[in-house]
mmJSON file of the N, C-alpha and C atoms, coordinates in Angstrom:
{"data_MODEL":{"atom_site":{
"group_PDB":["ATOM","ATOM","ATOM","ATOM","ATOM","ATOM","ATOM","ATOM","ATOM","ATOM","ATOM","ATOM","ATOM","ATOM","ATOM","ATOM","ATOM","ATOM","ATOM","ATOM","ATOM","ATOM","ATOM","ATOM","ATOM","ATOM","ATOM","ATOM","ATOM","ATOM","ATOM","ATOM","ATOM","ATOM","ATOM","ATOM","ATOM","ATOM","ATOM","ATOM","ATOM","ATOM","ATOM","ATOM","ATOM","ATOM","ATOM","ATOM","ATOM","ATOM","ATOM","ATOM","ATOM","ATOM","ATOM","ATOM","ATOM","ATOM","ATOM","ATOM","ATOM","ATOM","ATOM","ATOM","ATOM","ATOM","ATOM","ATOM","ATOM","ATOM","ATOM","ATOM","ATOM","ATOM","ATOM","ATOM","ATOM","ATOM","ATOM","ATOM","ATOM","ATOM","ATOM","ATOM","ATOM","ATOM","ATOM","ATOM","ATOM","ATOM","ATOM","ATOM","ATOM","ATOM","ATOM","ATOM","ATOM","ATOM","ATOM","ATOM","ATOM","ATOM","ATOM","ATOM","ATOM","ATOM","ATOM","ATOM","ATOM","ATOM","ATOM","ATOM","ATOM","ATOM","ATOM","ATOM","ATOM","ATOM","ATOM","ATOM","ATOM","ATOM","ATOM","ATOM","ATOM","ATOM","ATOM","ATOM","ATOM","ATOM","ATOM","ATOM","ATOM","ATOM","ATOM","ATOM","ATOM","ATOM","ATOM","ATOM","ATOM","ATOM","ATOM","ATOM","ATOM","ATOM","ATOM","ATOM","ATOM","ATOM","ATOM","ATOM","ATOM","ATOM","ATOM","ATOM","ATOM","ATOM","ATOM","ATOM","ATOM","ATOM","ATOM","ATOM","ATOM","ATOM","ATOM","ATOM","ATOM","ATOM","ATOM","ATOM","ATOM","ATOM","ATOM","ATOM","ATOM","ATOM","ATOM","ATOM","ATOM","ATOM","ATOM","ATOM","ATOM","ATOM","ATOM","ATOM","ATOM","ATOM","ATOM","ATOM","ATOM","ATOM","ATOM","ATOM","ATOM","ATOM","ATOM","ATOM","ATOM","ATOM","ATOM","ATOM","ATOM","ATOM","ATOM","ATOM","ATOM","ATOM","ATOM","ATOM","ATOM","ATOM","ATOM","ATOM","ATOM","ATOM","ATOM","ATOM","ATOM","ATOM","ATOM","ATOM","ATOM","ATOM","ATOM","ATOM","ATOM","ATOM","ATOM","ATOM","ATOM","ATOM"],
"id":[1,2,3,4,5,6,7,8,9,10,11,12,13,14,15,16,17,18,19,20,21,22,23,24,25,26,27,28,29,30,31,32,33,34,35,36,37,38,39,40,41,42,43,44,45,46,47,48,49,50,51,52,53,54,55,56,57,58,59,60,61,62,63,64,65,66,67,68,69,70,71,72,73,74,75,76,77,78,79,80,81,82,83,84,85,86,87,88,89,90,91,92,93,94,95,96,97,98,99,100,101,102,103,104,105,106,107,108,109,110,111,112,113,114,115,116,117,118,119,120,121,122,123,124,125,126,127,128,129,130,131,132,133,134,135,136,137,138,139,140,141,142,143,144,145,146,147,148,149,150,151,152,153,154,155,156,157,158,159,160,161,162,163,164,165,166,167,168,169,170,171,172,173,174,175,176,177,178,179,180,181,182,183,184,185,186,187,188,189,190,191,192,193,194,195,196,197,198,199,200,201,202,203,204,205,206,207,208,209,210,211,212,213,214,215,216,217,218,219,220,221,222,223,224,225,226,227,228,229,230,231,232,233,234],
"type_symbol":["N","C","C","N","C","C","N","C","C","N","C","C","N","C","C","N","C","C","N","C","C","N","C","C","N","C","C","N","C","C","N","C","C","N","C","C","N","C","C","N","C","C","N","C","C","N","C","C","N","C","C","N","C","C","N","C","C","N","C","C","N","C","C","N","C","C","N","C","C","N","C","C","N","C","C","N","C","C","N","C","C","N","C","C","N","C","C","N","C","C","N","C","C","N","C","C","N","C","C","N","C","C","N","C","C","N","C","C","N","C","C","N","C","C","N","C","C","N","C","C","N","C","C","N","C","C","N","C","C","N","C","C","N","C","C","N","C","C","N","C","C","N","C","C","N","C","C","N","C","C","N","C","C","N","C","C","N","C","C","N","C","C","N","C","C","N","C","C","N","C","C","N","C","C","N","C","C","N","C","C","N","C","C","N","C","C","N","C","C","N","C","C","N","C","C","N","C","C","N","C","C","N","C","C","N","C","C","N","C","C","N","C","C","N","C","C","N","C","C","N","C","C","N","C","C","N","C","C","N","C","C","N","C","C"],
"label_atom_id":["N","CA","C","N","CA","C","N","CA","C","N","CA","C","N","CA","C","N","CA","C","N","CA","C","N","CA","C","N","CA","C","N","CA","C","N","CA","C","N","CA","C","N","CA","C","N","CA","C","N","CA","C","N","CA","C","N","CA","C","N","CA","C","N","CA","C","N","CA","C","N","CA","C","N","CA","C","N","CA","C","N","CA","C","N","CA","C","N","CA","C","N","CA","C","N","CA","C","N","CA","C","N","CA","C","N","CA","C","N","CA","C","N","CA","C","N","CA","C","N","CA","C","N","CA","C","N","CA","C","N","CA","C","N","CA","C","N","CA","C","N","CA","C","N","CA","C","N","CA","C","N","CA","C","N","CA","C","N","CA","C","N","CA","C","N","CA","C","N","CA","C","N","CA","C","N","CA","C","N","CA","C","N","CA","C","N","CA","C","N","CA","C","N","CA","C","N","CA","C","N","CA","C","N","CA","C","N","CA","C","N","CA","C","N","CA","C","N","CA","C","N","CA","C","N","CA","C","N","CA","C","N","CA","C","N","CA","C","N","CA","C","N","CA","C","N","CA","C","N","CA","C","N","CA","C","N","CA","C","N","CA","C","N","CA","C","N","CA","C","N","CA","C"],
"label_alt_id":[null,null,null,null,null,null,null,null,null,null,null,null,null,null,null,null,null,null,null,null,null,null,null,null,null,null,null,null,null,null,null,null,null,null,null,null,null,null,null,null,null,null,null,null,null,null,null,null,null,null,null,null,null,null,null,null,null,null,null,null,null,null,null,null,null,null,null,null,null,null,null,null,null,null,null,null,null,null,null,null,null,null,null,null,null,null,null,null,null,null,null,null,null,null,null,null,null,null,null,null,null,null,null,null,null,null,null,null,null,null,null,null,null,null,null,null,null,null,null,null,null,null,null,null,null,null,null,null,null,null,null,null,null,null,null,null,null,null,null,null,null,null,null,null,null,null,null,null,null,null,null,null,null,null,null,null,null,null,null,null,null,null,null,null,null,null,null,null,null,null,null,null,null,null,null,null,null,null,null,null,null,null,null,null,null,null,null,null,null,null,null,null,null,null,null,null,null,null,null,null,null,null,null,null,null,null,null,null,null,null,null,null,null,null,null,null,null,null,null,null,null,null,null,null,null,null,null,null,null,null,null,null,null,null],
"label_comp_id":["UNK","UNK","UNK","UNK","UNK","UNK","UNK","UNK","UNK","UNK","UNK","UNK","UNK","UNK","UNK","UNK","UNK","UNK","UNK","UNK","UNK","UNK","UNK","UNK","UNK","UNK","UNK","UNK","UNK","UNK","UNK","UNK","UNK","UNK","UNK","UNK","UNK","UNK","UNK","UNK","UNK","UNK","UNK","UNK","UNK","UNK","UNK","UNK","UNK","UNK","UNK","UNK","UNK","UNK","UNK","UNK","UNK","UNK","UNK","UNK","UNK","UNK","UNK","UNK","UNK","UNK","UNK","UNK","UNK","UNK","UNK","UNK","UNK","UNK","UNK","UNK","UNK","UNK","UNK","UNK","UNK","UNK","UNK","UNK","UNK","UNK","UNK","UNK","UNK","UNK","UNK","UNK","UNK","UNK","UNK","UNK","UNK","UNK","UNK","UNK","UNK","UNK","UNK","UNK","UNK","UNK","UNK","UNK","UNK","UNK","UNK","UNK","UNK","UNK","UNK","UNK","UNK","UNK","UNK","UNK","UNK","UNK","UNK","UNK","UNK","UNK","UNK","UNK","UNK","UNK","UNK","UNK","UNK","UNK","UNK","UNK","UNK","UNK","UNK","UNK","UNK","UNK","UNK","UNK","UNK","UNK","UNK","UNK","UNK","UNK","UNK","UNK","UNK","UNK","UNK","UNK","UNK","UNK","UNK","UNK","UNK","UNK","UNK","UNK","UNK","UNK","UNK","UNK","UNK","UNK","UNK","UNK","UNK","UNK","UNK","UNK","UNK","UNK","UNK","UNK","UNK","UNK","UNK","UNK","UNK","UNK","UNK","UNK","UNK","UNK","UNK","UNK","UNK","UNK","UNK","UNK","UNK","UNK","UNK","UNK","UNK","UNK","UNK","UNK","UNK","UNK","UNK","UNK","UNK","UNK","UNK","UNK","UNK","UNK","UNK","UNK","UNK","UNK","UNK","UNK","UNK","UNK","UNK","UNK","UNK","UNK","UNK","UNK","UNK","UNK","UNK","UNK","UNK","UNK"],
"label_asym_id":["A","A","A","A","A","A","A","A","A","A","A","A","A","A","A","A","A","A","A","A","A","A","A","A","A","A","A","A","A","A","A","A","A","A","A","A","A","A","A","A","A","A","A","A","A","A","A","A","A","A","A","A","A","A","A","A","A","A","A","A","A","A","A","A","A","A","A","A","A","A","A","A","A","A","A","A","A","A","A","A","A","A","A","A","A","A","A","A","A","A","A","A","A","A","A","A","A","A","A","A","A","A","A","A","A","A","A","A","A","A","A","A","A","A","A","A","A","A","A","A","A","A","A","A","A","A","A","A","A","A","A","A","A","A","A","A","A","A","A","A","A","A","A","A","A","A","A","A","A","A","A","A","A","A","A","A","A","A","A","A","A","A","A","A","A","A","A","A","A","A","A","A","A","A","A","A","A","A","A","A","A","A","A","A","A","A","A","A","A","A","A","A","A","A","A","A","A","A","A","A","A","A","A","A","A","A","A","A","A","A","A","A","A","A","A","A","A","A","A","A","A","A","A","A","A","A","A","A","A","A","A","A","A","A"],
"label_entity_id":["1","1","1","1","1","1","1","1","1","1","1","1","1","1","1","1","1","1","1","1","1","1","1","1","1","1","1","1","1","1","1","1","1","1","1","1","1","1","1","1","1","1","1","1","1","1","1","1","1","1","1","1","1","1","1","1","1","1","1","1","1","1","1","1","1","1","1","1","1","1","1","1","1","1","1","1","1","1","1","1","1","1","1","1","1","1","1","1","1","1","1","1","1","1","1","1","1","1","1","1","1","1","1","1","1","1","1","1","1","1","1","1","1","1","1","1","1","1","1","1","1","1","1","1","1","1","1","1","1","1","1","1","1","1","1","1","1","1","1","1","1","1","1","1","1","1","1","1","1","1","1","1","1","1","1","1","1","1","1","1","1","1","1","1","1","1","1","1","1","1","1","1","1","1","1","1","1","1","1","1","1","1","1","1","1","1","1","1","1","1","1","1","1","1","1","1","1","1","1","1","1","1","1","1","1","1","1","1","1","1","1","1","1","1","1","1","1","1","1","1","1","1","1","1","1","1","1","1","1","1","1","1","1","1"],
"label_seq_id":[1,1,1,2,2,2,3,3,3,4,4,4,5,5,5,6,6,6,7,7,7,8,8,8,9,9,9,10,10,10,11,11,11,12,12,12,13,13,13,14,14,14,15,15,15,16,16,16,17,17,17,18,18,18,19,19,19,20,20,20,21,21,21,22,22,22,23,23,23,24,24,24,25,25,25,26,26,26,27,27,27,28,28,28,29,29,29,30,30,30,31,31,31,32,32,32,33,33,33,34,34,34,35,35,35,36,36,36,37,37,37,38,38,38,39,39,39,40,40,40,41,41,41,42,42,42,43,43,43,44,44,44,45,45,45,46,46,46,47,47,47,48,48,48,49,49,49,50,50,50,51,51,51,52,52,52,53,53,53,54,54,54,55,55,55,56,56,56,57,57,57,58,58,58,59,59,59,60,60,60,61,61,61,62,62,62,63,63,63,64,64,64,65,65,65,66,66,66,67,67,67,68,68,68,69,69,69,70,70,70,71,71,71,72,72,72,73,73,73,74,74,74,75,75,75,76,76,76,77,77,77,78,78,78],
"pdbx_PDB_ins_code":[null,null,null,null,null,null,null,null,null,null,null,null,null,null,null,null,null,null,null,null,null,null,null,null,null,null,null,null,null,null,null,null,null,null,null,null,null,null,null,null,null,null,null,null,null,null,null,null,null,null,null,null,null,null,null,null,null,null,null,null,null,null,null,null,null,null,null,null,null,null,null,null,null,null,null,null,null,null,null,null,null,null,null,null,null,null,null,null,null,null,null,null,null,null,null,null,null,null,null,null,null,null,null,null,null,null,null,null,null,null,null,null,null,null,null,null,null,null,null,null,null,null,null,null,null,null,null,null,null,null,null,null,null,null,null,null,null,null,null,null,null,null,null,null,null,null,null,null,null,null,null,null,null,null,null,null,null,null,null,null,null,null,null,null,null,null,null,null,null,null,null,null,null,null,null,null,null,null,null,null,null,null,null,null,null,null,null,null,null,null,null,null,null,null,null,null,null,null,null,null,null,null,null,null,null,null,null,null,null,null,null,null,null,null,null,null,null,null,null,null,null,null,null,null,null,null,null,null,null,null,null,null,null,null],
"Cartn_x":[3.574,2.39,2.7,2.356,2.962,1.481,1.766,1.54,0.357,-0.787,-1.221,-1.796,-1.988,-2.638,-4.086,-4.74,-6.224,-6.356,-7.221,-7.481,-8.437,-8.918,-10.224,-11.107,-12.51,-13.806,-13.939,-13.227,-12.828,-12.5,-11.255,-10.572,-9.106,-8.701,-7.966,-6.714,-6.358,-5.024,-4.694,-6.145,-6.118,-5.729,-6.907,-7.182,-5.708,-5.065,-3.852,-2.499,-2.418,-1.64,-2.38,-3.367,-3.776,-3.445,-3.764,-3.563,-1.837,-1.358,0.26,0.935,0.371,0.456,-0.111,-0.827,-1.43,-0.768,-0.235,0.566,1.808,2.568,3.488,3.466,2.712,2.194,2.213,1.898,2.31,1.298,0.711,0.172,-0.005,-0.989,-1.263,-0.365,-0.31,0.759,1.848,2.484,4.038,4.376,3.519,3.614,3.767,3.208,3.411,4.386,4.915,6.171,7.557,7.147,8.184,8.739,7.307,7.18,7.81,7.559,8.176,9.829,10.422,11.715,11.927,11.127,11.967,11.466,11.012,10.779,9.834,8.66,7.5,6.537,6.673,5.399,3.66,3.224,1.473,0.672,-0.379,-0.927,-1.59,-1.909,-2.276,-4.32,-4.738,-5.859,-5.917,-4.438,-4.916,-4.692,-3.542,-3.424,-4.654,-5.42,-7.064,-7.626,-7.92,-8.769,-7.981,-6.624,-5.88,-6.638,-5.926,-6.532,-8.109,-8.966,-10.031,-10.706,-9.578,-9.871,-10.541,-10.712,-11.522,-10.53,-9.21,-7.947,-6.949,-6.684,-6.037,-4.249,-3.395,-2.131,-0.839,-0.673,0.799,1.939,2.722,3.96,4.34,5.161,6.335,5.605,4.547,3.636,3.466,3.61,2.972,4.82,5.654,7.314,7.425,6.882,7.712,6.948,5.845,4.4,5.61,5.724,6.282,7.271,8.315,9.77,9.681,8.364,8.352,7.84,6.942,6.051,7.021,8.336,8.969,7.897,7.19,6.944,6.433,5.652,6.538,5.024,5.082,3.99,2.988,3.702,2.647,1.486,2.487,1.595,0.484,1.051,0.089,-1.12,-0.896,-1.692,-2.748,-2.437,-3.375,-4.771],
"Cartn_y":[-11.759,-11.285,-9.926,-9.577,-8.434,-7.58,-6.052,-4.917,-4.841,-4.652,-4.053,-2.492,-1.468,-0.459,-0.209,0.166,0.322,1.53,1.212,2.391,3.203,4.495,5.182,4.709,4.891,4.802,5.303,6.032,6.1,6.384,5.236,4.265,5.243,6.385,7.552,6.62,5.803,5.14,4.61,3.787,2.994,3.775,4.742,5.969,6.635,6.7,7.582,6.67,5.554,4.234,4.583,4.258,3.95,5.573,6.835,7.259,7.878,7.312,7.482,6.824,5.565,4.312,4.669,5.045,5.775,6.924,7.538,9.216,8.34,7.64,6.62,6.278,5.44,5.106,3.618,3.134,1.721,1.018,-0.025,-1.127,-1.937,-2.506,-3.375,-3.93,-5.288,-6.384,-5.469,-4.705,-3.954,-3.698,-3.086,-2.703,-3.987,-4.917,-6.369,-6.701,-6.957,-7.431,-6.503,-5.0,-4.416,-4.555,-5.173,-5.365,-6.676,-7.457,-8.851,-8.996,-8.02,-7.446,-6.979,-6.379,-6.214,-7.207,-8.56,-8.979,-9.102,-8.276,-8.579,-9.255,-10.123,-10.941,-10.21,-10.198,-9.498,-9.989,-10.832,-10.565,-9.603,-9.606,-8.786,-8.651,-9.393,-9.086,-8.6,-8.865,-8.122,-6.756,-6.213,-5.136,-4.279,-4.954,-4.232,-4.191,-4.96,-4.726,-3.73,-3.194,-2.439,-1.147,-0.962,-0.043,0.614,-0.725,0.015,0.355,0.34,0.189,-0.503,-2.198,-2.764,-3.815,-3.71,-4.408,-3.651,-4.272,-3.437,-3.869,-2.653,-2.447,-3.359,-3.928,-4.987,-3.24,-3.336,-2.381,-2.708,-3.405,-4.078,-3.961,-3.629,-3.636,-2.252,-1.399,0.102,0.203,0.084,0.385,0.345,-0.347,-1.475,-0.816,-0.412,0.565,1.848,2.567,4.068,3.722,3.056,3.359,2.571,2.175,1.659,2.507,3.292,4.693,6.178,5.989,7.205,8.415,7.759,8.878,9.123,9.868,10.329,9.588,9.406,9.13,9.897,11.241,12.227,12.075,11.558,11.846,10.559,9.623,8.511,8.23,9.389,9.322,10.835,11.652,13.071,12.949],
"Cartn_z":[16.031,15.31,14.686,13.717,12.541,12.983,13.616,13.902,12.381,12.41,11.759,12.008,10.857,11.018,10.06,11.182,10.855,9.916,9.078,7.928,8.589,8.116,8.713,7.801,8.266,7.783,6.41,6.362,4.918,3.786,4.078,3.334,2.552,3.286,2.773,2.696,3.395,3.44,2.194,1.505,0.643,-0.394,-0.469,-1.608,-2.031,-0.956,-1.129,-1.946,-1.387,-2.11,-3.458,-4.212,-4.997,-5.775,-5.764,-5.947,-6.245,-5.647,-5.855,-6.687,-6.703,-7.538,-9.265,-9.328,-10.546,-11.067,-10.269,-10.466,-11.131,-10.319,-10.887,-12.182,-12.15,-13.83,-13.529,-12.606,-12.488,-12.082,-12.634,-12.108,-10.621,-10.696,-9.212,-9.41,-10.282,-10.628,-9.658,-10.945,-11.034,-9.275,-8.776,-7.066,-6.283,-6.712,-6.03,-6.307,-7.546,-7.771,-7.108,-6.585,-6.41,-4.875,-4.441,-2.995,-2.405,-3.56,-3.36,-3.835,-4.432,-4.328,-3.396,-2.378,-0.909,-0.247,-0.574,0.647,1.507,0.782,0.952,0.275,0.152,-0.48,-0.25,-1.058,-0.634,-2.148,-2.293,-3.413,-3.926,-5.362,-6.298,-5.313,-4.899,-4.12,-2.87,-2.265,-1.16,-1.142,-2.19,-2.569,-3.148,-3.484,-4.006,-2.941,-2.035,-0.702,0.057,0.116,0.894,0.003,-0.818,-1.807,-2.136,-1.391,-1.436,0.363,0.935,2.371,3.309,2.927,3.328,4.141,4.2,4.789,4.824,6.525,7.091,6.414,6.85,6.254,7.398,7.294,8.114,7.671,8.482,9.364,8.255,7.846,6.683,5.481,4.947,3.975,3.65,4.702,4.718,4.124,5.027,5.041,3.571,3.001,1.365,0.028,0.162,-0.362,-0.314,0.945,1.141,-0.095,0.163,-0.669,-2.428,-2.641,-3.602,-4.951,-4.064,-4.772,-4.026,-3.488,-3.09,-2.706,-1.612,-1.13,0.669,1.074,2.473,3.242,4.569,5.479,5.489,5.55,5.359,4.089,3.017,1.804,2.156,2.556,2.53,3.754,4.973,5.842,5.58,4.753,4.371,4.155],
"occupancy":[1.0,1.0,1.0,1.0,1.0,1.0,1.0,1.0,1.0,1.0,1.0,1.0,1.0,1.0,1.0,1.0,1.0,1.0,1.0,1.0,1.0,1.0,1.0,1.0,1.0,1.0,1.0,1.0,1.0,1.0,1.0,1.0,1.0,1.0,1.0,1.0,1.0,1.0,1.0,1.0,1.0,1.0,1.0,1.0,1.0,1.0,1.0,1.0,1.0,1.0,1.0,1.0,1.0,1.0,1.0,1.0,1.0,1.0,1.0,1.0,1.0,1.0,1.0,1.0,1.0,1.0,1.0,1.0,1.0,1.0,1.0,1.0,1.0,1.0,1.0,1.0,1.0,1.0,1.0,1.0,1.0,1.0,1.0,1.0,1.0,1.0,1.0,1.0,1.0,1.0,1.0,1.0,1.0,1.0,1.0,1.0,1.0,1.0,1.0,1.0,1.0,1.0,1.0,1.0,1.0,1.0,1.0,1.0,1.0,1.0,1.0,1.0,1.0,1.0,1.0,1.0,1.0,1.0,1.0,1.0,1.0,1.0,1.0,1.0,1.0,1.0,1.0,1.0,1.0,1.0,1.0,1.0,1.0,1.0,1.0,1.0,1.0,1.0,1.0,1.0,1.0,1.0,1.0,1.0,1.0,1.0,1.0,1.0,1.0,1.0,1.0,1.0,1.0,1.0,1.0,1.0,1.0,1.0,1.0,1.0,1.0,1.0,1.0,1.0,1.0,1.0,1.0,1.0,1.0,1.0,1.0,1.0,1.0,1.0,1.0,1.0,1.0,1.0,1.0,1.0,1.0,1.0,1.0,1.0,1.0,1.0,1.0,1.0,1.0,1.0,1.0,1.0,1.0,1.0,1.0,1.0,1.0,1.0,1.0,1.0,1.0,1.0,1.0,1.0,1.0,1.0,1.0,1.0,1.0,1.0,1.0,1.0,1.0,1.0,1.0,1.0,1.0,1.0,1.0,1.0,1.0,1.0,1.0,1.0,1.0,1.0,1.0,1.0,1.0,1.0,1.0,1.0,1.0,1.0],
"B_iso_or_equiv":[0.0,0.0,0.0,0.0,0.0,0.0,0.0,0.0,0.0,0.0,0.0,0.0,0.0,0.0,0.0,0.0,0.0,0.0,0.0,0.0,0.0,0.0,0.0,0.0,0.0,0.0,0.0,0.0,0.0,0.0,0.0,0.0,0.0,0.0,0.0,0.0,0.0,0.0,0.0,0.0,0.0,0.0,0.0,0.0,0.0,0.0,0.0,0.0,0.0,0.0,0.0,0.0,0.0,0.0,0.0,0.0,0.0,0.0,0.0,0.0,0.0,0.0,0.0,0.0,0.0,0.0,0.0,0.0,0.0,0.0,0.0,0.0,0.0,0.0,0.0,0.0,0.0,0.0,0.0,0.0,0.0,0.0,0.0,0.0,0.0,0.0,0.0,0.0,0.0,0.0,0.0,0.0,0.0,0.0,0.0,0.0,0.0,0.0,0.0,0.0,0.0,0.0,0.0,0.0,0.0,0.0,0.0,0.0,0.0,0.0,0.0,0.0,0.0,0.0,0.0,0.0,0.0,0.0,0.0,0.0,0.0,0.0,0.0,0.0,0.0,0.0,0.0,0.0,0.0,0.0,0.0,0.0,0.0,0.0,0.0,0.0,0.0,0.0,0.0,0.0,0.0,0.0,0.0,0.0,0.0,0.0,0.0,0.0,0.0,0.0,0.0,0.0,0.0,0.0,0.0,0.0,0.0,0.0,0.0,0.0,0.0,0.0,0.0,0.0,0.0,0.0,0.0,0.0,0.0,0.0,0.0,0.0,0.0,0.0,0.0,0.0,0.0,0.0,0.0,0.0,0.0,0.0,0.0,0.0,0.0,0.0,0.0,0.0,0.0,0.0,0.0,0.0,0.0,0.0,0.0,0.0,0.0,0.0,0.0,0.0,0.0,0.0,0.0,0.0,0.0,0.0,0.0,0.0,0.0,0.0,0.0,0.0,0.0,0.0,0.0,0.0,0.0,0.0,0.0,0.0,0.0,0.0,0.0,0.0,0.0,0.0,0.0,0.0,0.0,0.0,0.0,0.0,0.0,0.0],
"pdbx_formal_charge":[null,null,null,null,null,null,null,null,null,null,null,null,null,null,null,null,null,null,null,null,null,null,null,null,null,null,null,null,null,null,null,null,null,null,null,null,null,null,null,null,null,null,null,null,null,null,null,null,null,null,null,null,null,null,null,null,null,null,null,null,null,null,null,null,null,null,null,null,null,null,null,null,null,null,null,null,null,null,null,null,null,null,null,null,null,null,null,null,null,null,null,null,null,null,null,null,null,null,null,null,null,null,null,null,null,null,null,null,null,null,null,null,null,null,null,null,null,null,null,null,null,null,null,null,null,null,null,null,null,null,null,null,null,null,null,null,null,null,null,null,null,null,null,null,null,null,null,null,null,null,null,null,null,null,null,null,null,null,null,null,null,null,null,null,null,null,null,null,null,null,null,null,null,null,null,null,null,null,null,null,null,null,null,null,null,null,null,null,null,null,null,null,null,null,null,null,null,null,null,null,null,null,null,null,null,null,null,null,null,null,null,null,null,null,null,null,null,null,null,null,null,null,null,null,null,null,null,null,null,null,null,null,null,null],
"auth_seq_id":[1,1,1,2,2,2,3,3,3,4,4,4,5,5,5,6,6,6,7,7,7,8,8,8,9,9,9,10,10,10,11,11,11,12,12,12,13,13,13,14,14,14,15,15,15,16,16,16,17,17,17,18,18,18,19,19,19,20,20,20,21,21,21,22,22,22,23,23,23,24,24,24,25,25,25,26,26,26,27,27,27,28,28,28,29,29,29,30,30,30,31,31,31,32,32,32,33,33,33,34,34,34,35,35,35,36,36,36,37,37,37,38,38,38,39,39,39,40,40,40,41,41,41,42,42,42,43,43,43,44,44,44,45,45,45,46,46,46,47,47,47,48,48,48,49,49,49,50,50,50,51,51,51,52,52,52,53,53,53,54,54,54,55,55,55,56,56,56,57,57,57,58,58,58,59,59,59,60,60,60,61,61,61,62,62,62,63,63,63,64,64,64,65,65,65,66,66,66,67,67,67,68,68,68,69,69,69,70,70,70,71,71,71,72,72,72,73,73,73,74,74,74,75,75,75,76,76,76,77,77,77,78,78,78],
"auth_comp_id":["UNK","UNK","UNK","UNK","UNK","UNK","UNK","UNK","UNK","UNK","UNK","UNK","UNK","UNK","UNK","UNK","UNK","UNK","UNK","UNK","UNK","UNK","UNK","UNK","UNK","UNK","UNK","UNK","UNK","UNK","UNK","UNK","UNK","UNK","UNK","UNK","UNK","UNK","UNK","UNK","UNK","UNK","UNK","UNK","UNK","UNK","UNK","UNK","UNK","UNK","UNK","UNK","UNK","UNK","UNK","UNK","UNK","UNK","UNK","UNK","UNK","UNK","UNK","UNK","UNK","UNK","UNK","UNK","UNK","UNK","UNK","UNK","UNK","UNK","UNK","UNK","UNK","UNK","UNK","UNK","UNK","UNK","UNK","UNK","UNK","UNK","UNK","UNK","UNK","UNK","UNK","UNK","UNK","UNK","UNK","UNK","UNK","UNK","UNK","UNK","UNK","UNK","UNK","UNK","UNK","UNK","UNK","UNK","UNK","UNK","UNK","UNK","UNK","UNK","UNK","UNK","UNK","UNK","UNK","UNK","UNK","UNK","UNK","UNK","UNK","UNK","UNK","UNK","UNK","UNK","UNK","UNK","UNK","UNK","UNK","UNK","UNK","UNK","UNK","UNK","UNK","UNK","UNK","UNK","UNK","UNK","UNK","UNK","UNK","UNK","UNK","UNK","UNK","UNK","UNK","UNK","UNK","UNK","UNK","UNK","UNK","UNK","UNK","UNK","UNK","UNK","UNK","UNK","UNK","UNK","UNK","UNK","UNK","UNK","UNK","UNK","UNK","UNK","UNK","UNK","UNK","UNK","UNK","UNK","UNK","UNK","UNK","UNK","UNK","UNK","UNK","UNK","UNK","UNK","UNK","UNK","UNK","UNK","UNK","UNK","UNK","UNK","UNK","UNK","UNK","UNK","UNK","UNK","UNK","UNK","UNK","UNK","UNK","UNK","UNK","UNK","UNK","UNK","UNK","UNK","UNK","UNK","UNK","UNK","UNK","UNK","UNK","UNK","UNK","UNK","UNK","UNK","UNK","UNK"],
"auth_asym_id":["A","A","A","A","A","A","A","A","A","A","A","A","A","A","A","A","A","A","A","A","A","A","A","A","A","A","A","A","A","A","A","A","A","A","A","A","A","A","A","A","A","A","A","A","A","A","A","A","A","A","A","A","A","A","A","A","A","A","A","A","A","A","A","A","A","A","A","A","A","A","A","A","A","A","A","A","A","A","A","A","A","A","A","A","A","A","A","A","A","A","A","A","A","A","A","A","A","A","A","A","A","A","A","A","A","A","A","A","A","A","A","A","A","A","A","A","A","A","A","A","A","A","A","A","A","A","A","A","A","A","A","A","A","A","A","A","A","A","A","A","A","A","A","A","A","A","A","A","A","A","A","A","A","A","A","A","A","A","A","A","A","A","A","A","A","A","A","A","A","A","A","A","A","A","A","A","A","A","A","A","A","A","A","A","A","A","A","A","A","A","A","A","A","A","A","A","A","A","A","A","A","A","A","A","A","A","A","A","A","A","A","A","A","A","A","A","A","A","A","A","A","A","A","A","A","A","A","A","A","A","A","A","A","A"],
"auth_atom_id":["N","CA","C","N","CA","C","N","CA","C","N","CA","C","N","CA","C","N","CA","C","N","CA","C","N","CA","C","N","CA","C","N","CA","C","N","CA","C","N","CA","C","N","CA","C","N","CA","C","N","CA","C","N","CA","C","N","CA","C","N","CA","C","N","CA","C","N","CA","C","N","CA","C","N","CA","C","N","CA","C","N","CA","C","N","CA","C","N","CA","C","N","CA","C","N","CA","C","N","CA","C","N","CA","C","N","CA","C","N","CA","C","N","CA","C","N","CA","C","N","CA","C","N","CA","C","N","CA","C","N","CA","C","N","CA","C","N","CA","C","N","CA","C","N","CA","C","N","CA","C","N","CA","C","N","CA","C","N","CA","C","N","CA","C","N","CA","C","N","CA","C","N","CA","C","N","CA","C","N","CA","C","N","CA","C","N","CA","C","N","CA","C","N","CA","C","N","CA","C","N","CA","C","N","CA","C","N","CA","C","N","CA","C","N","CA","C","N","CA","C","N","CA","C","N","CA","C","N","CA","C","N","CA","C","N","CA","C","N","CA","C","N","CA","C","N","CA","C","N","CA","C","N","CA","C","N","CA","C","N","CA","C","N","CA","C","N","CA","C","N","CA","C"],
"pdbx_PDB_model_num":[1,1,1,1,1,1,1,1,1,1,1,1,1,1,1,1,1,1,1,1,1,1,1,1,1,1,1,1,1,1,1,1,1,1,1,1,1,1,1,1,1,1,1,1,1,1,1,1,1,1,1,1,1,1,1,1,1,1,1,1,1,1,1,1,1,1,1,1,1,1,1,1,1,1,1,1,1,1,1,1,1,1,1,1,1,1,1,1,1,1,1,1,1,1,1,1,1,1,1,1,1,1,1,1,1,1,1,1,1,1,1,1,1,1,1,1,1,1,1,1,1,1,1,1,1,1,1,1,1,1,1,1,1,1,1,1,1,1,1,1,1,1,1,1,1,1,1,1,1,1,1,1,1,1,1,1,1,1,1,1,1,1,1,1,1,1,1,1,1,1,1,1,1,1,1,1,1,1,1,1,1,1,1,1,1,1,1,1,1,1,1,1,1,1,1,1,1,1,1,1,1,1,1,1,1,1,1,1,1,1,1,1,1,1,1,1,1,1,1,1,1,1,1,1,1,1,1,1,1,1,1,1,1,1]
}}}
């Protein structure tokens, strides 16, 4: 069973992906597809429900997110 992590009430986990993702310049699509280059498969919806903090984040999902948007735990747990 794949470790999930719980977002807070709210939804900073999401907010912060989404926000990094945007600084990027890159698309939902584009982040899915970059994710499914490592190996993670995730759709383009569940990535919106992550994003808006209403679903929770799988270990290998959070891992694949960090190195896809290069950036640190810290930034994504602040």
């Amino acid at each position: 069973m794949e470790q999930k992590i719980k977002q807070d009430e709210k939804g900073n986990l999401g907010r912060n992906i989404r926000e990094a993702r945007l600084a990027m310049g890159i698309g939902q699509t584009d982040l899915v597809r970059l994710l499914d280059l490592q190996g993670v498969p995730i759709t383009r919806e569940s990535l919106v429900k992550i994003e808006r903090g209403i679903q929770h984040v799988q270990v290998k999902q959070l891992k694949a997110i960090k190195k896809a948007l290069d950036i640190t735990y810290e930034q994504l747990f602040e």
